[in-house]
N, C-alpha and C positions, 0 to 999 in steps of 0.2 A: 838178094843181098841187102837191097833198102827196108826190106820189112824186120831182117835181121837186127840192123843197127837200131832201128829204130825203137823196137823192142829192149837190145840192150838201155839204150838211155831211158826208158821208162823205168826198167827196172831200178834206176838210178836214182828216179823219185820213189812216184808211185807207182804199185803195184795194182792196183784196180781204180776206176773214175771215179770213186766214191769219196768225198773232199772230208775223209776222218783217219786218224792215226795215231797208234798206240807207240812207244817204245821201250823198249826190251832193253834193259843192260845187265851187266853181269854184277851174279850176286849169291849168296850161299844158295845150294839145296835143300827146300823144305821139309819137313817131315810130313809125308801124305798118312794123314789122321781123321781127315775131316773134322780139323777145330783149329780156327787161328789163332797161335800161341802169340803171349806177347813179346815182341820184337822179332816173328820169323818173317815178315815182307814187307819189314818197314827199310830193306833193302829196294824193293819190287815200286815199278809205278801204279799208283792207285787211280782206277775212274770208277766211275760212276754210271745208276743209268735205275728205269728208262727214260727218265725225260732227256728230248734231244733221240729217243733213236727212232728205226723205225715201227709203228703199227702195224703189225700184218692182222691183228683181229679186233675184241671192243680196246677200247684206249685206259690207259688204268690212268685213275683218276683221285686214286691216293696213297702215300706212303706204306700204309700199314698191308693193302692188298697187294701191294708188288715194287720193292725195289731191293738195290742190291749197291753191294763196292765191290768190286774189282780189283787184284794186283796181279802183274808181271813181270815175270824176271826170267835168266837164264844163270847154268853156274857153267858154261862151256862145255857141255854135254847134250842138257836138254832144257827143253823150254819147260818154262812152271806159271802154273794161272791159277789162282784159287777167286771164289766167287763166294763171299758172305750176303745172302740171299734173305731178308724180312716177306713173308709171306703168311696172310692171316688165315690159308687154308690150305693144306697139305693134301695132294690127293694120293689115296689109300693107304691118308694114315687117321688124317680129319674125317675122311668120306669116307664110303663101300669104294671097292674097284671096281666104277662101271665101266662100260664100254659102249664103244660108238655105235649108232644105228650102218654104219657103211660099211663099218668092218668086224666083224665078231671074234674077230682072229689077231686085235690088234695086239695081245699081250703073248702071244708065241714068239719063243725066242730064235723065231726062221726069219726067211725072205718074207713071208707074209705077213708077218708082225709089223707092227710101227714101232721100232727104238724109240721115236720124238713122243712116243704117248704117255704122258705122263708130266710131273714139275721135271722140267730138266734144262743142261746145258746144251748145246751146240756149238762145236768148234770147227770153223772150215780155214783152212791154208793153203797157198797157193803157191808153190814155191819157184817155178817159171810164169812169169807174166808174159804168158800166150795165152791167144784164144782167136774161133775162127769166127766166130757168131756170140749165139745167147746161149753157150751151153756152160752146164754147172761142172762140177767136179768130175773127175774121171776114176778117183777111187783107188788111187797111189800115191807112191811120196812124191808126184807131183804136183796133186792136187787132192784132198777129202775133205771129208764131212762127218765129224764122228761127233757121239750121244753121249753123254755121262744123265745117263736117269736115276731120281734120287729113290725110287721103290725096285728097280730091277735092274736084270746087269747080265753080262756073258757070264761072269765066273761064279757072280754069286745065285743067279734066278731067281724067279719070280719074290718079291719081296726084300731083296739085298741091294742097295743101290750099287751104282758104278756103271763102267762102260758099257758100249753097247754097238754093233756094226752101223754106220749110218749111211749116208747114200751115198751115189746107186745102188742102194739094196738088191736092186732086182740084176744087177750085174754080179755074176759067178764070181768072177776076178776079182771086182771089189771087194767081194763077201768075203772069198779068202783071203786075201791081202789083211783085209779089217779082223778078223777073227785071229790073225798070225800075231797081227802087231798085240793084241788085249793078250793071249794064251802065250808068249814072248815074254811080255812085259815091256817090247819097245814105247808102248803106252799104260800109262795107269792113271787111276783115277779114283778118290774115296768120296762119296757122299755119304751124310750125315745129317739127320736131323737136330737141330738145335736141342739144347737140355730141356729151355722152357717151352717151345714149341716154339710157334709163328715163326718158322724157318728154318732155313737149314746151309750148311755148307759143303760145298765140292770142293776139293783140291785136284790139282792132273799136270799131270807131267806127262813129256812128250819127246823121244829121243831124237835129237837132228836126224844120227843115222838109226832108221832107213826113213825116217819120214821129213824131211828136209830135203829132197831130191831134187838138187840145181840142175844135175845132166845126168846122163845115165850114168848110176855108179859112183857119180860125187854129189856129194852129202855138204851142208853149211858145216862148218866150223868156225870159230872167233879169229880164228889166222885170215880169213879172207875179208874180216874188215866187216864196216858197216855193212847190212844186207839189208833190204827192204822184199817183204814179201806179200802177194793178198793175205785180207785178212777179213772173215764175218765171224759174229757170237751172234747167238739165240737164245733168249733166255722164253722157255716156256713154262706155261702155269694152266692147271686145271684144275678146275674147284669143283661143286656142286654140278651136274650134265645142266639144272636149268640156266646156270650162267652164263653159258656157253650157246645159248637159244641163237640161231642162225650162222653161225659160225661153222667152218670145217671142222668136223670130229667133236665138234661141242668145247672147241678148246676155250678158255676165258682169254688168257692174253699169249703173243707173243711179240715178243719184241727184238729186232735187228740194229746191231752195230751199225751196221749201213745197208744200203741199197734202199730201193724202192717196194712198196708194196708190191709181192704177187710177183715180184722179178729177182728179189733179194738173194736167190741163192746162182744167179747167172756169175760167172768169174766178173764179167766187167763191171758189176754193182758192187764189189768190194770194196774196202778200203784198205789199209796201208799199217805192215807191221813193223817198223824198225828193231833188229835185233844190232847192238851195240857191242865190242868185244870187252869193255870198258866198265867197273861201276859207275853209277850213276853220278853229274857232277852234283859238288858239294853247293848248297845255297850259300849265294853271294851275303855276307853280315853285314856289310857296310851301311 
């Protein structure tokens, strides 16, 4: 019963130890086009990154190789995240499609593929703050970890960006659960290469129900008020295989919302989503 309440009041702040936090208030739904029109998320909160997140590979070390803006918002249905992403080298559109020396199989679109291989997002949610250790996601509207890759995708394959199952991949359940929601439409997602090149944009939408799972069978909605839930992004990039020389998979960068290196996808290295039922408040003019 103490570990209950206790949990309740965390949930009350934050949702994972990780001292960062997005919020989410209500706002139109976007048009998933992959291109941010002018005035569809100037509803949405905007960040920023990577500087300030975390490195899990080399450290990007300039603008033009790797950053991005960020908005959020929700319209009382589902959440919306679009990422306008500057990157001076696209892989397998700048490059050939290589492949890793560990894994030859990484662009099958199974359990033995890697969704993360490639320039892509990672979105992980946590929608009960439990946990019993260091363990990551469980692969329901609990808790996931889903892929938007800008060269491939469930629905469209190899070469059509968009979603993609993410982990525990190697979890049946998960695999289905993730495949339901992308073939559903309870998730969507468009990537887009930029016109001029050096980047490109995702947009993704995400439905509370079934993937906002407070208890079994209830779902967030704006009626239940403020909510705070975990929260990790991963923005990954892969350029040339030599730039990636000592790295897992040969990736060049990735970079986390929160957490620590090497631990970042544990639930308790997250940090903190506020979803609002409210638009956002108006700046004070005074």
């Amino acid at each position: 019963m103490r570990q209950t309440l206790w949990l309740a009041v965390l949930c009350a702040g934050t949702c994972g130890e990780f001292p960062r936090e997005l919020h989410a208030y209500l706002g139109t739904a976007p048009v998933l086009d992959g291109r941010i029109a002018e005035g569809e998320w100037t509803d949405a909160t905007r960040f920023t990154g990577p500087e300030g997140w975390t490195s899990q590979f080399s450290p990007v070390k300039s603008p033009e190789d790797l950053s991005f803006a960020g908005y959020v918002k929700h319209d009382g249905k589902s959440l919306h995240i679009a990422f306008d992403v500057t990157d001076d080298v696209l892989y397998g559109i700048d490059t050939p499609r290589w492949l890793p020396d560990n894994n030859p199989k990484a662009h099958e679109l199974s359990r033995e593929g890697w969704p993360w291989f490639g320039d892509e997002i990672e979105l992980l949610i946590h929608a009960g703050p439990r946990w019993k250790g260091d363990e990551g996601a469980a692969g329901n509207g609990f808790s996931w970890q889903m892929v938007a890759n800008l060269t491939k995708s469930r629905l469209g394959g190899i070469g059509k960006g968009g979603l993609l199952e993410g982990e525990p991949r190697s979890d049946p359940r998960a695999w289905e659960t993730y495949q339901k929601w992308i073939q559903d439409g309870a998730m969507r997602a468009v990537a887009r290469p930029k016109p001029r090149g050096k980047g490109y944009v995702i947009e993704w939408s995400v439905s509370f129900e079934p993937c906002f799972e407070l208890e079994t069978g209830k779902f967030y909605s704006p009626a239940l008020g403020d909510r705070s839930f975990g929260l990790n992004i991963a923005v990954g990039d892969l350029d040339k295989k030599e730039s990636g020389t000592g790295n897992f998979g040969n990736f060049h960068h990735e970079d986390w919302f929160a957490g620590a290196k090497d631990v970042r996808t544990q639930l308790r290295q997250w940090g903190t989503l506020w979803i609002h039922p409210s638009p956002p408040p108006k700046p004070d003019r005074r």
